[in-house]
C-alpha positions as CSV (number, residue, x, y, z in Angstrom):
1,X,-21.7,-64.4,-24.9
2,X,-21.5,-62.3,-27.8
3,X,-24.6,-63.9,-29.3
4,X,-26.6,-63.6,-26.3
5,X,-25.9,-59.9,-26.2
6,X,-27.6,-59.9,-30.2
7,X,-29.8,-62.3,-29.0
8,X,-31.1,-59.4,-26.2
9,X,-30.9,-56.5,-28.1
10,X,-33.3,-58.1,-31.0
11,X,-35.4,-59.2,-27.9
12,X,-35.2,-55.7,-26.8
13,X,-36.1,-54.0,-30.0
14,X,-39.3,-56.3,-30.8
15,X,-40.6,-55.3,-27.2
16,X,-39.9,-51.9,-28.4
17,X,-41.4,-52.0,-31.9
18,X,-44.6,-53.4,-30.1
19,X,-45.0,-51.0,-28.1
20,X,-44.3,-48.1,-30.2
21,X,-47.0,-49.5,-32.7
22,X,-49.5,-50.1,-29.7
23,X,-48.3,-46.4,-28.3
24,X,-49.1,-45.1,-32.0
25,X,-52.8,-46.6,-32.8
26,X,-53.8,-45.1,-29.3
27,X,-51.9,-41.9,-29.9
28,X,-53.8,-42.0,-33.8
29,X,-57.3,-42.4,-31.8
30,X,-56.5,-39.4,-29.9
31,X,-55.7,-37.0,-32.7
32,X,-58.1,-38.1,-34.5
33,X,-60.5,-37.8,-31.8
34,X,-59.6,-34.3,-30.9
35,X,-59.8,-33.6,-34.8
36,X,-63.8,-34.4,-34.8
37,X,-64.1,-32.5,-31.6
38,X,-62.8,-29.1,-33.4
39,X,-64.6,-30.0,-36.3
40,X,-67.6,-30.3,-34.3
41,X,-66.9,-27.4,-32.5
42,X,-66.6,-25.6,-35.9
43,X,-69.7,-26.3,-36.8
44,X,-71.6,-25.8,-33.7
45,X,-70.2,-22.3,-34.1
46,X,-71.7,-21.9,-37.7
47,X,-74.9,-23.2,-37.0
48,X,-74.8,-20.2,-33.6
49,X,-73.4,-17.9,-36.5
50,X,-76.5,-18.6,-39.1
51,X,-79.1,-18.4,-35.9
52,X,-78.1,-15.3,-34.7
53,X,-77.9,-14.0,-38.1
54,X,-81.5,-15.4,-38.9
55,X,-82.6,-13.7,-35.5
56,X,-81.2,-10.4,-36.8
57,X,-83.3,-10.9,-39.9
58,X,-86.4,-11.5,-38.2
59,X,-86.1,-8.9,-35.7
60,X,-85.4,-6.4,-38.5
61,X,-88.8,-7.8,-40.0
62,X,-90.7,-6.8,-36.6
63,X,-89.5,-3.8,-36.3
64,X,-90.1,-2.4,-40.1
65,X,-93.5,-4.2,-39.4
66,X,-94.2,-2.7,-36.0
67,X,-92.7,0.7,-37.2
68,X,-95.7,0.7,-40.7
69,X,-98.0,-0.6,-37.7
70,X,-97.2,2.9,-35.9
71,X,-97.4,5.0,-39.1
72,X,-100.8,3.4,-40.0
73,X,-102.4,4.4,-36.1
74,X,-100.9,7.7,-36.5
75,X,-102.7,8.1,-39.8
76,X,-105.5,7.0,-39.1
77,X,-105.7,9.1,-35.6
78,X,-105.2,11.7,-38.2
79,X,-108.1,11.2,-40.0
80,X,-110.4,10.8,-37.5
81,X,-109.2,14.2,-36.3
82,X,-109.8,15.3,-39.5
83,X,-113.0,14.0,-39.8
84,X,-114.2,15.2,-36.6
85,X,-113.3,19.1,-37.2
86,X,-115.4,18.9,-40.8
87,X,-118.3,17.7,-38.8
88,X,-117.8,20.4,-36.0
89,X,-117.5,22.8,-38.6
């Protein structure tokens, strides 16, 4: 009787042991898993970071460009006012 006690208990653990490995590939997937997901995450957030800061560049670009544009109307409104009053005088 003693034996078939032993006999159980080995039984017992090999179900066990099966099951903990099975339960710990599937468990390894996971975390795995949900560490590519972060990582991708991660750099879905860079690539956001480096667009928004290439935006910023660009619209810093129009703006000095748009603000030389103004400057260069206003001088030249300048001149033809200039250029009017030496032919009216």
């Amino acid at each position: 009787m003693e034996n078939g006690y032993l006999i159980l208990g080995i039984i017992a653990l090999l179900f066990l042991s099966m099951y903990g490995y099975a339960y710990f590939s599937v468990l390894k997937e996971k975390l795995q898993a949900r560490k590519e997901k972060q990582l991708e995450l991660e750099k879905e957030a860079e690539r956001l970071r480096l667009r928004a800061e290439r935006q910023r560049e660009i619209d810093e670009r129009v703006e000095k460009f748009n603000k030389r544009k103004e400057e260069i109307q206003r001088e030249k409104i300048l001149l033809e006012k200039m250029k009017a009053k030496q032919k009216a005088g």
